[in-house]
C-alpha positions as CSV (number, residue, x, y, z in Angstrom):
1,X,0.0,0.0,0.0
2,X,1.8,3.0,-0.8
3,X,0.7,6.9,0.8
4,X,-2.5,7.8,-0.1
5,X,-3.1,10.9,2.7
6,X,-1.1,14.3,2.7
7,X,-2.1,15.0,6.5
8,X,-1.7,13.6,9.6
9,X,-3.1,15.2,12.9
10,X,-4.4,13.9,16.1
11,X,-7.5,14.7,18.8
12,X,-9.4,13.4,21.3
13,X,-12.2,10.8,20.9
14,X,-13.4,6.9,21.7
15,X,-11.9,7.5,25.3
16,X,-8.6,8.6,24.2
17,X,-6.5,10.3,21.4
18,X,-6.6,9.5,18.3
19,X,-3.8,9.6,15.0
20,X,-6.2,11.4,11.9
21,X,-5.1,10.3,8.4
22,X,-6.8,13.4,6.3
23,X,-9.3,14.1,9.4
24,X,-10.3,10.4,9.2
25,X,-9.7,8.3,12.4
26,X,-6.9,5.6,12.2
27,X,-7.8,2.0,11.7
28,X,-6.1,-1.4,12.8
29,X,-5.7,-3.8,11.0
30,X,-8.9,-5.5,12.5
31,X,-10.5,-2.2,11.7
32,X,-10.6,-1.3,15.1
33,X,-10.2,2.7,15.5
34,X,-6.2,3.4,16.7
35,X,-7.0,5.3,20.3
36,X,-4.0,5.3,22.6
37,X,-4.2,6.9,26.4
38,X,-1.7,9.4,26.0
39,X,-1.4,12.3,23.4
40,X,2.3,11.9,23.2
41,X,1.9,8.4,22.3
42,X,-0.5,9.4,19.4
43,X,1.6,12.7,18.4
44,X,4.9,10.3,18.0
45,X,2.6,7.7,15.9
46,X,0.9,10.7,13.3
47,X,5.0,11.6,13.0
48,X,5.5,8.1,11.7
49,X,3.0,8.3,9.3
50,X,4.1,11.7,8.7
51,X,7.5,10.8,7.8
52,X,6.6,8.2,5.0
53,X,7.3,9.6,1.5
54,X,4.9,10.7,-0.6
55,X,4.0,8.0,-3.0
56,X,6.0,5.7,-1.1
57,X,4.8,2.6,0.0
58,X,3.7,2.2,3.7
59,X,6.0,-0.5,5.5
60,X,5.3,-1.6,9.3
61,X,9.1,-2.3,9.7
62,X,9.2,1.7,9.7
63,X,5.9,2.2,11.9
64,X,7.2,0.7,15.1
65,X,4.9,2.5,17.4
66,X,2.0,1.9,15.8
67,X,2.4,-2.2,15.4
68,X,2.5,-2.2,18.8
69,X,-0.5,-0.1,19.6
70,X,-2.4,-1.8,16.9
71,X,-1.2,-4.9,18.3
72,X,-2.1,-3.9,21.6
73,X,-5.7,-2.9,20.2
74,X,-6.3,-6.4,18.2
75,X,-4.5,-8.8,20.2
76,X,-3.9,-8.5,23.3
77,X,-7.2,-7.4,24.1
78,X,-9.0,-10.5,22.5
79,X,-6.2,-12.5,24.2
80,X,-5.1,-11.3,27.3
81,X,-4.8,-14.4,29.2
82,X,-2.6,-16.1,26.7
83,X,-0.4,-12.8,26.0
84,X,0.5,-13.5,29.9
85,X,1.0,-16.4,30.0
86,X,3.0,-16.5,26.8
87,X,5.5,-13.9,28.2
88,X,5.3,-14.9,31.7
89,X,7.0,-18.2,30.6
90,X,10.4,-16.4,30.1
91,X,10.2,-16.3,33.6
92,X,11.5,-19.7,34.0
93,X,14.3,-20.0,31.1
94,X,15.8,-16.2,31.4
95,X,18.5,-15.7,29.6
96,X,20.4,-14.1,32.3
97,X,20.5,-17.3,34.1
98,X,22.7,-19.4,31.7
99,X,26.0,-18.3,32.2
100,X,29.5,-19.3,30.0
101,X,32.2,-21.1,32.0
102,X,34.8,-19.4,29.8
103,X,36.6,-18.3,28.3
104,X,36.6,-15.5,32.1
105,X,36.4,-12.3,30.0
106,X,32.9,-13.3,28.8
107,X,32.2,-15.0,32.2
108,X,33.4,-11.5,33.8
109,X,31.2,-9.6,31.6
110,X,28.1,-11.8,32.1
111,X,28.7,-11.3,35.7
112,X,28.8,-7.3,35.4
113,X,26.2,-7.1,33.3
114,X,23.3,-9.6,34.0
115,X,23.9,-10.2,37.7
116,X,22.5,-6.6,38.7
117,X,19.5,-7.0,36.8
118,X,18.6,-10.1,38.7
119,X,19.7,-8.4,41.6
120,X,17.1,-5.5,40.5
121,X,14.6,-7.9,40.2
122,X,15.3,-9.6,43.4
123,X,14.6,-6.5,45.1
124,X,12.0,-5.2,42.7
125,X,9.7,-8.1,42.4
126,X,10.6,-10.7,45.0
127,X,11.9,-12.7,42.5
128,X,15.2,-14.6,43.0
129,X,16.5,-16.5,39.7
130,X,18.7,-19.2,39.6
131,X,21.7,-18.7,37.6
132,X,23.5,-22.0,36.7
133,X,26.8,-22.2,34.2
134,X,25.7,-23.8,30.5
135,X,22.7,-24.7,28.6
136,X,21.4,-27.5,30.9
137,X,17.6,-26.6,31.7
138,X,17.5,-25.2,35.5
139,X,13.7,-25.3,37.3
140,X,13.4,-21.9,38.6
141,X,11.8,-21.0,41.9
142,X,7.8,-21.3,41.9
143,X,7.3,-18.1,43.8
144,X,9.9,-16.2,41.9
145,X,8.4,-17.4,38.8
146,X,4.8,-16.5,40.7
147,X,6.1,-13.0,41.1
148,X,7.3,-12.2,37.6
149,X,4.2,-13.1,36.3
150,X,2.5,-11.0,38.2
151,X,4.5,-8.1,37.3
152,X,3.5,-9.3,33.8
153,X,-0.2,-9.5,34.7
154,X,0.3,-5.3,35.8
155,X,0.8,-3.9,32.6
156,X,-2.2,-2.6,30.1
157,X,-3.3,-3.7,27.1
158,X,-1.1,-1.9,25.2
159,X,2.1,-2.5,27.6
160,X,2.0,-6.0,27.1
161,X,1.7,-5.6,23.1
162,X,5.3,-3.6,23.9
163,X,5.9,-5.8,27.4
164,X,6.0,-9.8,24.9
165,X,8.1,-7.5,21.9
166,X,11.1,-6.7,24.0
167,X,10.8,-9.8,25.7
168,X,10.9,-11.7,23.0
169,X,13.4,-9.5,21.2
170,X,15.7,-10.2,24.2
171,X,15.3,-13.6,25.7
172,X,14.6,-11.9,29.1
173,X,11.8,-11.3,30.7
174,X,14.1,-9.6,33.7
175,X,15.1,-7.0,30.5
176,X,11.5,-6.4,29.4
177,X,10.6,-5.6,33.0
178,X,13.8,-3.6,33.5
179,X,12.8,-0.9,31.0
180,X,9.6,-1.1,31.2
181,X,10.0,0.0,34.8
182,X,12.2,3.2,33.7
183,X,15.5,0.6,35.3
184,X,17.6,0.2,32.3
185,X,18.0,2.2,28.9
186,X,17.3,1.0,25.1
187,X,21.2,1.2,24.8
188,X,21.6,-0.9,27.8
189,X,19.2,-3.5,27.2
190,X,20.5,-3.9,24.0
191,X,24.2,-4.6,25.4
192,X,22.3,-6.7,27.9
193,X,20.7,-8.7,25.5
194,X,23.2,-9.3,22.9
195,X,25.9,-9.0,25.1
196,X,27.1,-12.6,23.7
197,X,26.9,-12.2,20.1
198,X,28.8,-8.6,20.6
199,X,31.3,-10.0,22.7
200,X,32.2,-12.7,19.4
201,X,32.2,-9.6,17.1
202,X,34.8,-8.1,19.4
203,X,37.4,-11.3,18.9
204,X,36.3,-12.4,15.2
205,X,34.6,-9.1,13.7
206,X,31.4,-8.4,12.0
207,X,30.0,-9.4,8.9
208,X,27.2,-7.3,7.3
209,X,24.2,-9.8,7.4
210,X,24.8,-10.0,11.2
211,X,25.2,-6.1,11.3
212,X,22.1,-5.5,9.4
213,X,20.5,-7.7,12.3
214,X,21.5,-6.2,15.1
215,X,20.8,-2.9,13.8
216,X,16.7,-4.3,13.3
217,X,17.0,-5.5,17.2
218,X,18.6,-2.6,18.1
219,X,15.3,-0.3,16.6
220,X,13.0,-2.9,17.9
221,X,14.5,-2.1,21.3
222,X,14.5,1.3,21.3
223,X,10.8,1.3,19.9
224,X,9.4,-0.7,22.8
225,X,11.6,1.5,25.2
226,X,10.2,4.7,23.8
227,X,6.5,3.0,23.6
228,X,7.0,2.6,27.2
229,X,8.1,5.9,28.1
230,X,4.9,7.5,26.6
231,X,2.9,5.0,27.9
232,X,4.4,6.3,31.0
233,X,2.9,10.1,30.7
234,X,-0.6,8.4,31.8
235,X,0.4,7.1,34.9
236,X,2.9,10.0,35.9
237,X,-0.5,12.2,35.2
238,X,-2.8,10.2,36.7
C-alpha cells in the first residue's frame, strides 16, 4: 500500500486520542479505531505516518509504534490471558540465568552485566533467579516465577503488546521488566541482550548480514523502550 493521505493530525475521541489520516480516524488492522491513552503516544505515531514519503509505500518495519498499539488494540485485548502467560513463561528460562564457564572475559562480563538486573529484580519483584553455568535446563523458583508473572499481569493492554516484543526481542523477561520499569535504557538492554553475540564480534569481527540484524534489534529495542516511556505520561498524570 503506498501513501494515499497528505495529512496527519491527532484529537481526542473513543476514550482517548486518536492519530487522523486526512481528518479520518486511524484503523487497525482489525478495523478497530487506533485510540492510545496518551497524546504523546498518538503525536509520536501521526510523526511516523508523517515521515513516510509521498507516493512511497507504507511499511510496518518503519511504523514501530504503531504495530504495537495496533497490536495492543487487536491482540492482546481478545487475548489477554494467553499474552501472559506467553510472556510470563520467560520467567522460567531467562537468559540471564545461563552463564559461559569461559573463556573469564565473557564470564566477567556476564557477571557485570546480568547479575545486577537479577539483583534488581530480586529486590524489585521478589523474584530470586537461579543462575547455573551452561545450557542445561535449570527449574526456577515457583514463587519467583509466581512473582514475575505477576509483574507481567500489571501492565495494560497496550504494555503488554510492547511488554511480549522486547521480551521476545531479548530472551529476558528480567530486560522487558527492567525498561519497562524506567530501570535500564534502550542502549543498555540492547548490550544486555546481545551482550554474547557482541562479545564474538569483538574477537572475530562483524559481517554485514549479522550487522544488518542487530541494527533491526537494536530499533526494535528502542521502539518498545520509547512506547513505554509514553505509555508512562498516563500514569505519571494520573
Amino acid at each position: 500500500m503506498k501513501r494515499f493521505y497528505k495529512e496527519t493530525a491527532v484529537d481526542l475521541g473513543d476514550g482517548g486520542h486518536r492519530v487522523l489520516l486526512d481528518g479520518r480516524p486511524m484503523r487497525t488492522p482489525a478495523k478497530a479505531v487506533l485510540v492510545v491513552p496518551t497524546r504523546g503516544l498518538a503525536e509520536a505515531i501521526a510523526v511516523e505516518w508523517g515521515e513516510v514519503p509521498d507516493k512511497a509505500d507504507i511499511n510496518v518495519s518503519y511504523l514501530p509504534l504503531t504495530r504495537l498499539a495496533a497490536t495492543g488494540l487487536d491482540r492482546v485485548t481478545t487475548q489477554r490471558a494467553r499474552v501472559i502467560e506467553d510472556t510470563a513463561r520467560y520467567a522460567g528460562s531467562d537468559m540471564l540465568c545461563y552463564r559461559a564457564g569461559g573463556p573469564e572475559t565473557l564470564v566477567k562480563r556476564q557477571q557485570e552485566t546480568w547479575q545486577p538486573l537479577l539483583d534488581w529484580a530480586a529486590e524489585r519483584h521478589g523474584a530470586r533467579l537461579v543462575i547455573v553455568e551452561g545450557l542445561a535446563f535449570v527449574d526456577q523458583p515457583a514463587d519467583a516465577v509466581a512473582r514475575l508473572r505477576k509483574a507481567v499481569a500489571a501492565h495494560s493492554d497496550l504494555g503488554l503488546s510492547a511488554l511480549y516484543n522486547l521480551t521476545h526481542i531479548s530472551g529476558s523477561l528480567v530486560v522487558a521488566l527492567a525498561v519497562a520499569e524506567g530501570h535500564l535504557s534502550a542502549a543498555d538492554a540492547f548490550a544486555a541482550a546481545q551482550l554474547d553475540e557482541l562479545y564474538q564480534i569483538e574477537r572475530w569481527g562483524e559481517d554485514p548480514i549479522a550487522t544488518k540484524r542487530h541494527e533491526g534489534i537494536r530499533h526494535d529495542i528502542e521502539a518498545s523502550a520509547r512506547f513505554f516511556a509514553l505509555l508512562e505520561q498516563q500514569r505519571l498524570k494520573g
